[in-house]
C-alpha positions in Angstrom: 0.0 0.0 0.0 1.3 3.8 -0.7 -0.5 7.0 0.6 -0.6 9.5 -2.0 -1.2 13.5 -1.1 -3.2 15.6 -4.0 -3.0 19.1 -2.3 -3.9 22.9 -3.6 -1.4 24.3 -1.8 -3.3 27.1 -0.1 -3.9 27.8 -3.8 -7.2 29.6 -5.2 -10.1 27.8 -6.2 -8.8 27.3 -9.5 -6.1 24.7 -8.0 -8.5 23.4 -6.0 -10.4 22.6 -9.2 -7.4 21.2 -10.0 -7.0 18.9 -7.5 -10.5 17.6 -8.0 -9.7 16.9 -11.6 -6.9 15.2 -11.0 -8.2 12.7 -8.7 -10.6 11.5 -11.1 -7.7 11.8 -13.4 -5.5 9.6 -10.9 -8.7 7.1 -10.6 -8.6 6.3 -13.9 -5.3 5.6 -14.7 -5.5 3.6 -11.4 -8.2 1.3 -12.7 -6.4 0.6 -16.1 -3.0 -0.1 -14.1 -5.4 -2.7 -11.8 -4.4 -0.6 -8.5 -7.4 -0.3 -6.0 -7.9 3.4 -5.1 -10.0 4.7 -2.0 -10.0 8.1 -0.5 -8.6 8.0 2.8 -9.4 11.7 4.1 -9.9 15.1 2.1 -10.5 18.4 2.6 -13.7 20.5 0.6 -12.5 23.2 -1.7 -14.6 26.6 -1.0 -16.5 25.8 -4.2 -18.9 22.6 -4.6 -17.2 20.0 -6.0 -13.3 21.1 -5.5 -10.6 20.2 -3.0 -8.6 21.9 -1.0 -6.4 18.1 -0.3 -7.4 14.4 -0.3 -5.4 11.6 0.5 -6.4 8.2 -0.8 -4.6 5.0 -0.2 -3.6 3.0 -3.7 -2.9 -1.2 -3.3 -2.1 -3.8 -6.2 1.1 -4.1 -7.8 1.8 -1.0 -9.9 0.8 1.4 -6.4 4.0 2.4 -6.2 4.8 2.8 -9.8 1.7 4.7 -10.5 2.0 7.2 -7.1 5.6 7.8 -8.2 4.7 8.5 -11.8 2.2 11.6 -10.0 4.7 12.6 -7.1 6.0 16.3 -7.6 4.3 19.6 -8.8 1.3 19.1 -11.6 0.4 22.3 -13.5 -2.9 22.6 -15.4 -3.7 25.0 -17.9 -6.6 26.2 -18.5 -8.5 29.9 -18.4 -10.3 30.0 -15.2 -14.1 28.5 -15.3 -14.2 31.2 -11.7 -12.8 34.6 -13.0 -13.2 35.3 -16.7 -10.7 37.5 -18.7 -8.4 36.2 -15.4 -5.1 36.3 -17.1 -3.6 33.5 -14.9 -4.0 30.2 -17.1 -1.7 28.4 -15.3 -2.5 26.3 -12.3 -0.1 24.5 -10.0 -1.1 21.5 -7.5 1.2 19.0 -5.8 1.3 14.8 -5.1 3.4 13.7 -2.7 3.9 9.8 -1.7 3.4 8.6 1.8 5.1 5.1 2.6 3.1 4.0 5.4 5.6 3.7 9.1 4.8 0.6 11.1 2.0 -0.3 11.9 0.7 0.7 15.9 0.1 -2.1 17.6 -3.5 -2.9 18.5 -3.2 -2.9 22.4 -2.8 0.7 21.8 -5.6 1.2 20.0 -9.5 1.7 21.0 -11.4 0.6 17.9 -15.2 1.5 17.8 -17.5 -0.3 15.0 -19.9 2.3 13.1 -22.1 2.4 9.8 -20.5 4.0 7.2 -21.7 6.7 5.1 -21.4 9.0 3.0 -18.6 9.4 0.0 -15.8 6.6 1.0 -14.3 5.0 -1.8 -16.2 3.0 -5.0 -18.9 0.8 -2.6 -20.2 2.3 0.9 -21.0 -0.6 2.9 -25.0 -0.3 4.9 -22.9 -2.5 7.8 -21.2 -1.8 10.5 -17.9 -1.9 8.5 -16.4 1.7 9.4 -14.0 1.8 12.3 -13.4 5.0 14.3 -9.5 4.0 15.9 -8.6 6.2 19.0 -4.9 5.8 19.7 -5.1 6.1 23.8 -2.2 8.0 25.0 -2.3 10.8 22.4 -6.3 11.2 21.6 -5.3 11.2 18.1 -8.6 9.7 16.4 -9.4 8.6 12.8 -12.4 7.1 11.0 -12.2 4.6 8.5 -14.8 3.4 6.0 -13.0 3.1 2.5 -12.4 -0.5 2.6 -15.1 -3.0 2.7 -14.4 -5.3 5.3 -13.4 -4.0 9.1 -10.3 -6.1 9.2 -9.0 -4.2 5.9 -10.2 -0.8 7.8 -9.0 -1.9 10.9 -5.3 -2.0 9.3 -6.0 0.8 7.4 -7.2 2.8 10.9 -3.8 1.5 12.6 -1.3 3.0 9.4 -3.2 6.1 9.7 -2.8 6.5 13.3 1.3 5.4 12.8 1.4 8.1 10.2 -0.2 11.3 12.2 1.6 10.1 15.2 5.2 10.3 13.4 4.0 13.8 11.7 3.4 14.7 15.6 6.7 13.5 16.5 8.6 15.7 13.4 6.1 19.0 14.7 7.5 18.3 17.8 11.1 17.9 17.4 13.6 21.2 17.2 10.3 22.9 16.1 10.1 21.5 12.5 6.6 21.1 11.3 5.7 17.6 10.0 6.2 16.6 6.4 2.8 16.4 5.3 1.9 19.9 6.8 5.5 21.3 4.6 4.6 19.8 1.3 1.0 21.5 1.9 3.1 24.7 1.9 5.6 24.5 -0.1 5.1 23.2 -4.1 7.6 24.2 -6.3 5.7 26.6 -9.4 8.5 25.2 -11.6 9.5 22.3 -13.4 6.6 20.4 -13.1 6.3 16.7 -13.2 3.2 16.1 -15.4 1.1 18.8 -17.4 -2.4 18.7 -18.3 -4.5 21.1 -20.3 -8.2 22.2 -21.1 -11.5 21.2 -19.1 -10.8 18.2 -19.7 -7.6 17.9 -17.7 -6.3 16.1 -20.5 -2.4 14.9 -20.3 0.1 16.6 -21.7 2.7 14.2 -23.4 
């Protein structure tokens, strides 16, 4: 499994646009490539339909080729669908890969069963499948309801926890922020690694 970041950078709603289109950009080359894609967590755009981040989890045998084949800075051109006569056509977004820590052991771990609902992947389960995961000693808490059983959710729940914990740890240490916060900060406007074009958000080869 590899974690893979689509984020907007604190950019306008045009890259937020952008980061929308490229997840259903990223799903599709996913399903061609056989890698199973589910969103993991995200973050709304201001507008309906955008977003500002989402993280989604990719599994099969080409995850990693396929998240390293998006990791970097994306640009999109296009004239804005927001502001017309905006002269900006050029619209930057980032993808950054995740590689799950260890795992956090269970003992550790308060796991509470609940329906899911709501957006969570390609099939939302009407059972008890989603898992909220409370790591005891630091309150961090996560829900879980991409994955269709609650053993594959449970696992999911206990990388998720290993990975905000070890951001926590880098926030914590000499002041540094954690990686995942950085990257949301900090994409290059240059020397992109994939381009796409029009509506469409249509590769650039």
């Amino acid at each position: 499994m590899r974690l893979l970041q689509l984020s907007s950078a604190q950019g306008p709603d045009e890259c937020c646009l952008a980061v929308s289109k490229a997840l259903a950009r990223l799903a599709e080359e996913a399903c061609a490539a056989g890698v199973t894609l589910n969103r993991v967590e995200e973050e709304p755009g201001r507008v309906a339909g955008t977003l500002r981040s989402v993280l989604v989890s990719l599994t099969g045998e080409q995850a990693q080729a396929l998240a390293e084949r998006w990791r970097g800075t994306l640009q999109w051109t296009c004239e804005s669908p927001y502001r017309p006569r905006h002269g900006r056509k050029n619209w930057f977004i980032g993808a950054e890969v995740f590689t799950p820590v260890s795992e956090v052991p269970e003992s550790d771990i308060r796991f509470e069963a609940q329906r899911a609902s709501g957006p969570g992947g390609q099939h939302v389960n009407k059972t008890d499948s989603a898992i909220r995961a409370t790591h005891l000693a630091s309150g961090i808490s996560v829900k879980v309801q991409s994955e269709r059983s609650q053993h594959a959710n449970k696992k999911l729940a206990r990388l998720l926890i290993a990975h905000k914990l070890e951001a926590l740890r880098e926030a914590q240490h000499a002041g540094q922020k954690a990686q995942r916060r950085r990257f949301h900060h900090q994409i290059a406007r240059g020397n992109p690694q994939r381009c796409f074009t029009g509506k469409g958000f249509t590769p650039v080869k």
